[in-house]
ROROMI-129529 format. One record per atom (N, C-alpha, C): residue in one letter; atom name; y, z, x. Coordinates in Angstrom, 2 decimals, decimal comma. Atoms other than C-alpha are relative to their C-alpha. Layout:
<keses>
KESE_A_CA_Y_Z_X .
...
</keses>
This chain:
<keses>
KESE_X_N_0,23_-1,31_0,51 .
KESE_X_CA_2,80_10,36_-10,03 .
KESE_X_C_-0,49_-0,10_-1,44 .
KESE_X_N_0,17_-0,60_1,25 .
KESE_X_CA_1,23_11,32_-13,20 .
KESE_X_C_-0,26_1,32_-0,43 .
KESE_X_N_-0,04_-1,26_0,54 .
KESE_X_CA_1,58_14,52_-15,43 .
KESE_X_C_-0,15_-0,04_-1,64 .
KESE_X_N_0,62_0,04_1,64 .
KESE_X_CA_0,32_15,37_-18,67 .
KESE_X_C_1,15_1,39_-0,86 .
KESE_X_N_-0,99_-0,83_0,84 .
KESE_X_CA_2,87_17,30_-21,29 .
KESE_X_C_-0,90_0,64_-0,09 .
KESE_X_N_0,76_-0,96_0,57 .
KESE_X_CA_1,96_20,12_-22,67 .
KESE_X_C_-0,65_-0,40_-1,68 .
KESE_X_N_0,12_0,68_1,11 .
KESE_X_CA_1,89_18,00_-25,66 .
KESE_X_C_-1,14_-1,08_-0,05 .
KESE_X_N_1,33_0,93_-0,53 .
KESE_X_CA_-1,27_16,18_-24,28 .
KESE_X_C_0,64_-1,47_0,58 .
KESE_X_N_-0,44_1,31_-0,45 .
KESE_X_CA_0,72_12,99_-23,69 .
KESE_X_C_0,48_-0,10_1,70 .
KESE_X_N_0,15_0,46_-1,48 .
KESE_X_CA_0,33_11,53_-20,10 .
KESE_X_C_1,34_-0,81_0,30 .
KESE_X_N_-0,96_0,45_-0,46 .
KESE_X_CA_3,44_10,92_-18,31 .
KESE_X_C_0,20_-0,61_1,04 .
KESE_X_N_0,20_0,41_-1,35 .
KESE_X_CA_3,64_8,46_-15,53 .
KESE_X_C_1,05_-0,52_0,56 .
KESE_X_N_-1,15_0,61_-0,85 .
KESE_X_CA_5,94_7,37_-12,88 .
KESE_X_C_-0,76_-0,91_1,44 .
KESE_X_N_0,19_0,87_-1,02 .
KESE_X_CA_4,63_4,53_-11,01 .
KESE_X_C_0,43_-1,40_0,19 .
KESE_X_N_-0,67_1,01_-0,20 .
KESE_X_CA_7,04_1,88_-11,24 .
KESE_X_C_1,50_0,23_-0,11 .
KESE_X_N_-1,91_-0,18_0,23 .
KESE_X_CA_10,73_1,16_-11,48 .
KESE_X_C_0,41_0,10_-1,55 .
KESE_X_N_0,02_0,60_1,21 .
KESE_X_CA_12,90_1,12_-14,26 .
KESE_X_C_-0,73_0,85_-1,49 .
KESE_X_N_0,67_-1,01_1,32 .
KESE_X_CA_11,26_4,15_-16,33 .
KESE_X_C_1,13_0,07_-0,91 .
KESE_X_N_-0,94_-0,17_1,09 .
KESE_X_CA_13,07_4,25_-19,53 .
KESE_X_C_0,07_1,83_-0,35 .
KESE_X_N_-0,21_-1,19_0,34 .
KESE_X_CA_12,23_8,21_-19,75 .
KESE_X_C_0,02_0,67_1,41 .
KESE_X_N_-0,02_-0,63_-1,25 .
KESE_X_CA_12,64_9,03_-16,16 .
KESE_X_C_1,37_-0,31_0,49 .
KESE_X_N_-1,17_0,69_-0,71 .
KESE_X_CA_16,11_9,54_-14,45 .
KESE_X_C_0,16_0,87_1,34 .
KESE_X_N_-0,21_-0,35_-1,07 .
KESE_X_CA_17,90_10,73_-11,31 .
KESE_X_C_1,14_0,73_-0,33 .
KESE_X_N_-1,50_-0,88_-0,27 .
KESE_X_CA_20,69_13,81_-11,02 .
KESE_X_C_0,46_0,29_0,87 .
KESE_X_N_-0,27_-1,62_-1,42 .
KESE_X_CA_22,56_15,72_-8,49 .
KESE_X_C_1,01_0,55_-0,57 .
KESE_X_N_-0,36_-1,24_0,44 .
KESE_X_CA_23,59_18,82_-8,98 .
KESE_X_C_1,58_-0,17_-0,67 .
KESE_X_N_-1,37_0,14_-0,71 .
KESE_X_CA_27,32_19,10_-9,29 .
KESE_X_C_0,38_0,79_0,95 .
KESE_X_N_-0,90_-0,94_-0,65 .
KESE_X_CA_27,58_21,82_-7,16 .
KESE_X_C_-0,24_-1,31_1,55 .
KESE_X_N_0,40_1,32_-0,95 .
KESE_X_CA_26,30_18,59_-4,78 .
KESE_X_C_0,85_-0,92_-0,24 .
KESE_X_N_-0,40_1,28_0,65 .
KESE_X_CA_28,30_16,26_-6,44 .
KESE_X_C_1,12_-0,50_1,27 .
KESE_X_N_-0,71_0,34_-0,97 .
KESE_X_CA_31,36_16,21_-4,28 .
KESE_X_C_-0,17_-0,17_1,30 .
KESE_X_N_0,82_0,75_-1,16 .
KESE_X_CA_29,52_16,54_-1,02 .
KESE_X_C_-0,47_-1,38_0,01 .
KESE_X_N_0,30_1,33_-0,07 .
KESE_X_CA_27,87_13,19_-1,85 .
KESE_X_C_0,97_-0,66_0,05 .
KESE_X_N_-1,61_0,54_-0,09 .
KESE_X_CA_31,06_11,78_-2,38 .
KESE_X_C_0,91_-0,67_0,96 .
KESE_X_N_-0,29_0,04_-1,19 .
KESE_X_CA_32,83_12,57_0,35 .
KESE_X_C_-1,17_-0,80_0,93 .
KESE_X_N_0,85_0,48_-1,04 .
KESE_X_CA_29,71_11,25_2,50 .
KESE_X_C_-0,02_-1,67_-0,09 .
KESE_X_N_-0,45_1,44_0,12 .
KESE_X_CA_30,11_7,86_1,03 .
KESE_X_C_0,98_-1,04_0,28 .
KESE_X_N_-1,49_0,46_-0,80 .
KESE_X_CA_33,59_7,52_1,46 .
KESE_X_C_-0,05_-0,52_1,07 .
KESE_X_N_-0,17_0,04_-1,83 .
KESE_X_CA_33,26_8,27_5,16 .
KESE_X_C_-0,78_-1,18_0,23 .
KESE_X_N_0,45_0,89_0,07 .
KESE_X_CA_30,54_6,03_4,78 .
KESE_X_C_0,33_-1,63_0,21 .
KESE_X_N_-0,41_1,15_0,18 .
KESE_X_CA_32,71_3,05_3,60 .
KESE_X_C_0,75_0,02_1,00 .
KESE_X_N_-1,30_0,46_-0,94 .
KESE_X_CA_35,36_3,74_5,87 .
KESE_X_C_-0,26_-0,08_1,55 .
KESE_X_N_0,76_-0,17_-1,69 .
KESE_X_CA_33,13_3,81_9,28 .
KESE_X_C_-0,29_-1,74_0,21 .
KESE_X_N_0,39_1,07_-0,34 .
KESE_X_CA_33,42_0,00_9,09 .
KESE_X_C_0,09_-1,29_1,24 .
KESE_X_N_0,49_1,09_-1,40 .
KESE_X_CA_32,87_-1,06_12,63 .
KESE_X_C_-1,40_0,42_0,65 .
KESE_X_N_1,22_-0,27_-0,29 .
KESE_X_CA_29,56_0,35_12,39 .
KESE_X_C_-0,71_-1,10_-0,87 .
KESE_X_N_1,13_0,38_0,63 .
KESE_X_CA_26,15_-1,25_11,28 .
KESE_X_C_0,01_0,05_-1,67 .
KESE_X_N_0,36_0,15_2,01 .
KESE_X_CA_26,16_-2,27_7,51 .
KESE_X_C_-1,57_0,51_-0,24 .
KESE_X_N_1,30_0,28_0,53 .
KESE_X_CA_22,54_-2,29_7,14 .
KESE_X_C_-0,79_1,79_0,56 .
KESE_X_N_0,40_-2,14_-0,42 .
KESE_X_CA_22,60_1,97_9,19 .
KESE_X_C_0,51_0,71_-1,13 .
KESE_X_N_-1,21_-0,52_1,00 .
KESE_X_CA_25,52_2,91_6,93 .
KESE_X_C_-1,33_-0,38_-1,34 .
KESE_X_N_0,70_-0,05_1,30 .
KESE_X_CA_23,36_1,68_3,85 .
KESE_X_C_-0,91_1,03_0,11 .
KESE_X_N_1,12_-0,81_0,04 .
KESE_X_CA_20,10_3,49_4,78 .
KESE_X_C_0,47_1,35_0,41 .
KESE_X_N_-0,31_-1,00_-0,08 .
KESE_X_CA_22,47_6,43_5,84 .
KESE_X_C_0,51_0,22_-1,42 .
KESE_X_N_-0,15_-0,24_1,50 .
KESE_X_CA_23,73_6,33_2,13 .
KESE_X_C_-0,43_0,05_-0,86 .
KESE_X_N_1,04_-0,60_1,11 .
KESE_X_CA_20,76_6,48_0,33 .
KESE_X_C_-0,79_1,01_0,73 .
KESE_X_N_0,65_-1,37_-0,97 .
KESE_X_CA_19,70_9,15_2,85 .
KESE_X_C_0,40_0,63_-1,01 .
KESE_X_N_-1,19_-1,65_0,67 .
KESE_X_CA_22,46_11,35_1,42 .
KESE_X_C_-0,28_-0,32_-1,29 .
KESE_X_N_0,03_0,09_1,31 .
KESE_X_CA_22,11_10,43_-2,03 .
KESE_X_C_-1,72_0,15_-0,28 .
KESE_X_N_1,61_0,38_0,23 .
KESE_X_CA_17,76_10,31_-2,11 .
KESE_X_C_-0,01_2,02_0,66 .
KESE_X_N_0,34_-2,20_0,02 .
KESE_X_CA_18,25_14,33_-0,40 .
KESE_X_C_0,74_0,58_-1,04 .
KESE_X_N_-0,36_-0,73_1,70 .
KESE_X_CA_20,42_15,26_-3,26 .
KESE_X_C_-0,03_0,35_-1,52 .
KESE_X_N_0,97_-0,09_1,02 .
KESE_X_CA_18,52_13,89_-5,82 .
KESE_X_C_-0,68_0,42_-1,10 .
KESE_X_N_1,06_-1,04_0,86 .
KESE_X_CA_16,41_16,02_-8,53 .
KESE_X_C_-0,55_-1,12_-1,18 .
KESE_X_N_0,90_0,80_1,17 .
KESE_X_CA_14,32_13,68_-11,25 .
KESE_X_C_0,13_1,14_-1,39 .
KESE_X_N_0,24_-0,74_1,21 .
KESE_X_CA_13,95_14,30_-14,78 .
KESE_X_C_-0,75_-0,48_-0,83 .
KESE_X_N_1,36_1,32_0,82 .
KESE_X_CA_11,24_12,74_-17,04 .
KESE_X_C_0,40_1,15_-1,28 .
KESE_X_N_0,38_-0,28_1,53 .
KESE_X_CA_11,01_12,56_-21,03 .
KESE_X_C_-1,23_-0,09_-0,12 .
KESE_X_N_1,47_0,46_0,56 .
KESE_X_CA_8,03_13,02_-22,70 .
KESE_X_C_0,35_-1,09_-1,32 .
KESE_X_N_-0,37_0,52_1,29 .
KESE_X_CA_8,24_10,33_-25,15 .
KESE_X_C_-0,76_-0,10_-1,18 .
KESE_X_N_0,98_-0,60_1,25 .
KESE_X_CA_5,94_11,79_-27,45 .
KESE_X_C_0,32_1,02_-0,49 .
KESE_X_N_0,03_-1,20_0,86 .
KESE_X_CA_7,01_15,47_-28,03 .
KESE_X_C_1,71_0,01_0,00 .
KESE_X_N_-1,32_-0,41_-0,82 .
KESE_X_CA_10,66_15,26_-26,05 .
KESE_X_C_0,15_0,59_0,45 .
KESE_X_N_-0,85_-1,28_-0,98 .
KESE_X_CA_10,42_18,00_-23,92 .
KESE_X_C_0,47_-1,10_1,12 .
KESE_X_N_-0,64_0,24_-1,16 .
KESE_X_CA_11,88_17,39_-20,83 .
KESE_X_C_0,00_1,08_1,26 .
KESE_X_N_0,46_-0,36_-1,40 .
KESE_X_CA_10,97_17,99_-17,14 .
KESE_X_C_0,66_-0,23_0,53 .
KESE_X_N_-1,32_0,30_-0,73 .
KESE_X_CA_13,79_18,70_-14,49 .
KESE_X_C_-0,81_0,71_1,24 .
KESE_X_N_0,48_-0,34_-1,58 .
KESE_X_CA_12,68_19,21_-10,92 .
KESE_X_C_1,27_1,12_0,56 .
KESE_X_N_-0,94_-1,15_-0,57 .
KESE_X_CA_14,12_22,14_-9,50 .
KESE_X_C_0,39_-0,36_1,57 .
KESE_X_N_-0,40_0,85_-1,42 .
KESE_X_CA_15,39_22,32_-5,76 .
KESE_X_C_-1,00_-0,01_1,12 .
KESE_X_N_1,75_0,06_-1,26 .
KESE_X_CA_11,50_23,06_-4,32 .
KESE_X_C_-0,86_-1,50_-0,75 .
KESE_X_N_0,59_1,18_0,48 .
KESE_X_CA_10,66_20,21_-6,42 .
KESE_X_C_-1,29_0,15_-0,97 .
KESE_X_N_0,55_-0,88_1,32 .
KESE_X_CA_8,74_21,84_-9,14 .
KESE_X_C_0,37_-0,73_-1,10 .
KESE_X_N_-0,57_0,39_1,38 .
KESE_X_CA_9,25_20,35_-12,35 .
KESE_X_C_-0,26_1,19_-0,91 .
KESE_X_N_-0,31_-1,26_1,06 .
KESE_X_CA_10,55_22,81_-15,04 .
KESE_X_C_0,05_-0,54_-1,67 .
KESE_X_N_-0,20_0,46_1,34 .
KESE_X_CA_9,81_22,47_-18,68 .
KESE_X_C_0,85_0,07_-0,65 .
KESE_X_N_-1,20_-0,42_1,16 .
KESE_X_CA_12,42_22,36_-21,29 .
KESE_X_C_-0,04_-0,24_-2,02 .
KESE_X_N_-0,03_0,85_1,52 .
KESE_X_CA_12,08_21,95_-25,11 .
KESE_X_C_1,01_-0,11_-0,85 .
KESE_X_N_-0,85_0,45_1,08 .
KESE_X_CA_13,91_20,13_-27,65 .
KESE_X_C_0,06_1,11_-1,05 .
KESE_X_N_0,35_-0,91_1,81 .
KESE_X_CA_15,02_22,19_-30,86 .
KESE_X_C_-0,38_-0,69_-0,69 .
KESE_X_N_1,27_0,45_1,31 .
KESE_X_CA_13,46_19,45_-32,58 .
KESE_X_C_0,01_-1,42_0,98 .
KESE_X_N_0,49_1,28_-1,03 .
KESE_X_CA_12,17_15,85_-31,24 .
KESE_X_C_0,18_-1,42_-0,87 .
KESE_X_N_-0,27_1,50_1,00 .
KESE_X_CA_14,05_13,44_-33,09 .
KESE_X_C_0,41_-0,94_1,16 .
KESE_X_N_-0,48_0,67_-0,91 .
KESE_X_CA_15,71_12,37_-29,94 .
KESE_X_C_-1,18_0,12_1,49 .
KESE_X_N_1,16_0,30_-1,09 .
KESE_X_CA_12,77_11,12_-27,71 .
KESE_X_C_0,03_-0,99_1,10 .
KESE_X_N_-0,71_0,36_-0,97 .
KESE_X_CA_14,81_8,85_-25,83 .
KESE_X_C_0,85_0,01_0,75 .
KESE_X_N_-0,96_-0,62_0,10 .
KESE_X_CA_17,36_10,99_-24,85 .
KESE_X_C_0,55_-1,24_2,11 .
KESE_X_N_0,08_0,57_-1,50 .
KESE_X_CA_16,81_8,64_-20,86 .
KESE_X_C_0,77_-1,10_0,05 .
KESE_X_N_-0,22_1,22_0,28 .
KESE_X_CA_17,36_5,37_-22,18 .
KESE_X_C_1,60_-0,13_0,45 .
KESE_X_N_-0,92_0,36_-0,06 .
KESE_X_CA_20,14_3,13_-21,18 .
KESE_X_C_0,79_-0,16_-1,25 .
</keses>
């Protein structure tokens, strides 16, 4: 994907490992995921390798992204149609707000 700020700076996501790109879920999601994992762990006379790809099922649909611009700092949060929504900093001192 690439997207351009409103700040002219080109934002891209085509690798791993983005330092201004992360992953949320909601909280009103939060505990649902949860619970699904659990059950997850505890279904162990099933398929390890179903159970995994059923656990990033549930966790990859709950999902929402968020990208920094690391030029102005706004910040882009994907809504739940998958829209990204602008947001701006009151000021842009903190332009890594992603970072580990």
């Amino acid at each position: 994907m690439k997207m351009k700020c409103n700040c002219g700076n080109t934002i891209l996501d085509i690798t791993d490992a983005l330092s201004y790109k992360a992953h949320y879920i909601p909280d009103e999601d939060w505990h649902e995921v949860m619970e699904k994992i659990d059950g997850y762990i505890e279904e162990r006379n099933q398929d390890k390798g179903k159970l995994c790809m059923e656990m990033r099922k549930t966790i990859i649909e709950k999902t929402r992204l968020i990208y920094q611009c690391t030029n102005c700092g706004k910040i882009y949060i994907e809504d739940k149609e998958g829209n990204l929504i602008e947001f701006n900093p009151l000021n842009n001192k903190n332009r890594d707000m992603l970072k580990k």
